[in-house]
C-alpha positions as CSV (number, residue, x, y, z in Angstrom):
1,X,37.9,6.1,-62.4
2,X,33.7,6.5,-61.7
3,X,33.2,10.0,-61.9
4,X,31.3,11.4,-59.2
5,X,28.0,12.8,-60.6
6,X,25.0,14.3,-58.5
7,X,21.1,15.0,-59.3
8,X,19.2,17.9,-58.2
9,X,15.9,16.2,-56.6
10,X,13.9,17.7,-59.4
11,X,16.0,16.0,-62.3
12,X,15.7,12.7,-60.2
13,X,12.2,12.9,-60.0
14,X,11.5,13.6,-64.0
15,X,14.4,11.1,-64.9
16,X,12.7,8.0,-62.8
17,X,9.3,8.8,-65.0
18,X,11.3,9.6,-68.4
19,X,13.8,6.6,-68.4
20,X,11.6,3.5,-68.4
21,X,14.5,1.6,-68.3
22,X,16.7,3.3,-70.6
23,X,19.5,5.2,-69.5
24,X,20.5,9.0,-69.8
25,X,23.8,9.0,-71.8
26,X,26.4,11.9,-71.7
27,X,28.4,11.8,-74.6
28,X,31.5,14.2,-75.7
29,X,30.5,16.1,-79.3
30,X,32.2,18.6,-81.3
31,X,30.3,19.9,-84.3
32,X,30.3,23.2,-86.4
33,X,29.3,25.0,-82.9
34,X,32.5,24.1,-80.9
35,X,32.5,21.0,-78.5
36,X,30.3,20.1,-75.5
37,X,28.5,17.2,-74.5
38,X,25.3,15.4,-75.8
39,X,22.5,14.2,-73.2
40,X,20.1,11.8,-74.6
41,X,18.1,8.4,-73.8
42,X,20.0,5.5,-74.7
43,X,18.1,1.7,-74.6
44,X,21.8,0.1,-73.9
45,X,24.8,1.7,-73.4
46,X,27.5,1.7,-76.3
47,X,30.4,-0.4,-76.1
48,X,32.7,1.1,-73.6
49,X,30.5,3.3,-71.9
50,X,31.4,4.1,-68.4
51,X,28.0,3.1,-66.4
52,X,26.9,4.8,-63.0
53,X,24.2,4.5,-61.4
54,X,22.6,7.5,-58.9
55,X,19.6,6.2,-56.8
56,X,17.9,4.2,-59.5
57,X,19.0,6.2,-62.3
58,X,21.5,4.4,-64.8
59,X,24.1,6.7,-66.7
60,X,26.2,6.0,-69.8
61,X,29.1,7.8,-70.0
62,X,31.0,7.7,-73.1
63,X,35.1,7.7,-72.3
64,X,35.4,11.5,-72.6
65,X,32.5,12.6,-70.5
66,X,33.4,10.1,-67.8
67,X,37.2,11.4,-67.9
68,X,36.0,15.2,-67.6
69,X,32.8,15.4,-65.5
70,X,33.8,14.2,-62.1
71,X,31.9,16.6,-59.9
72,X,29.1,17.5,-62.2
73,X,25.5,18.2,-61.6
74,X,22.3,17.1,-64.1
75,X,19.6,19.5,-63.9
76,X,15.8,19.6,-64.6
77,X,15.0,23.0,-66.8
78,X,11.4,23.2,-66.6
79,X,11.3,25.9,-69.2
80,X,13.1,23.5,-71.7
81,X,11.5,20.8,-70.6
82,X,15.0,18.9,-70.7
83,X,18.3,18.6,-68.6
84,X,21.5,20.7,-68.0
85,X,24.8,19.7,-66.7
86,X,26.5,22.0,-64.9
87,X,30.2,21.6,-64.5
88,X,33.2,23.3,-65.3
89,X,34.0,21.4,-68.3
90,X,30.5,21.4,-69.7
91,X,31.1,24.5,-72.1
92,X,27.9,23.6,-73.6
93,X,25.5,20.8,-73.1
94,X,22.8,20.0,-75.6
95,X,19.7,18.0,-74.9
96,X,18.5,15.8,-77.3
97,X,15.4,13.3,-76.3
């Protein structure tokens, strides 16, 4: 199954000037601080990565992240100057450029 995954306008925006054809990949962690998920620029997708594409902008979803995240929503936090995901299984998202 594709997960269903949206972009608020602003995230879409600063992803088609950050990519330059990369793609942003979710990945599922766990680590001394509990689980979560792990958004970063990826120049290919890893082997098995679940790929969707929003508009223009290519996702990699690692097996996890595409089994848990149908229904999520990447963000733009202009503070942070990086993106959220927002979704009920996104405990904690870390972003990583």
């Amino acid at each position: 199954m594709t997960p269903a995954i949206s972009l608020t306008d602003e995230a879409s925006s600063h992803l088609n000037d950050d990519l330059n054809g990369r793609f942003l990949r979710i990945a599922f962690t766990t680590g001394c601080g509990g689980s979560g998920y792990r958004i970063s620029y990826a120049e290919s997708p890893d082997e098995g990565d679940v790929i969707v594409k929003i508009g223009s902008i290519p996702l990699a979803l690692d097996s996890m992240a595409a089994s848990k995240l149908d229904g999520a929503l990447i963000t733009f936090d202009p503070e942070e100057e990086g993106y959220l995901l927002e979704h009920e299984n996104a405990v904690t998202a870390v972003w990583c450029g």
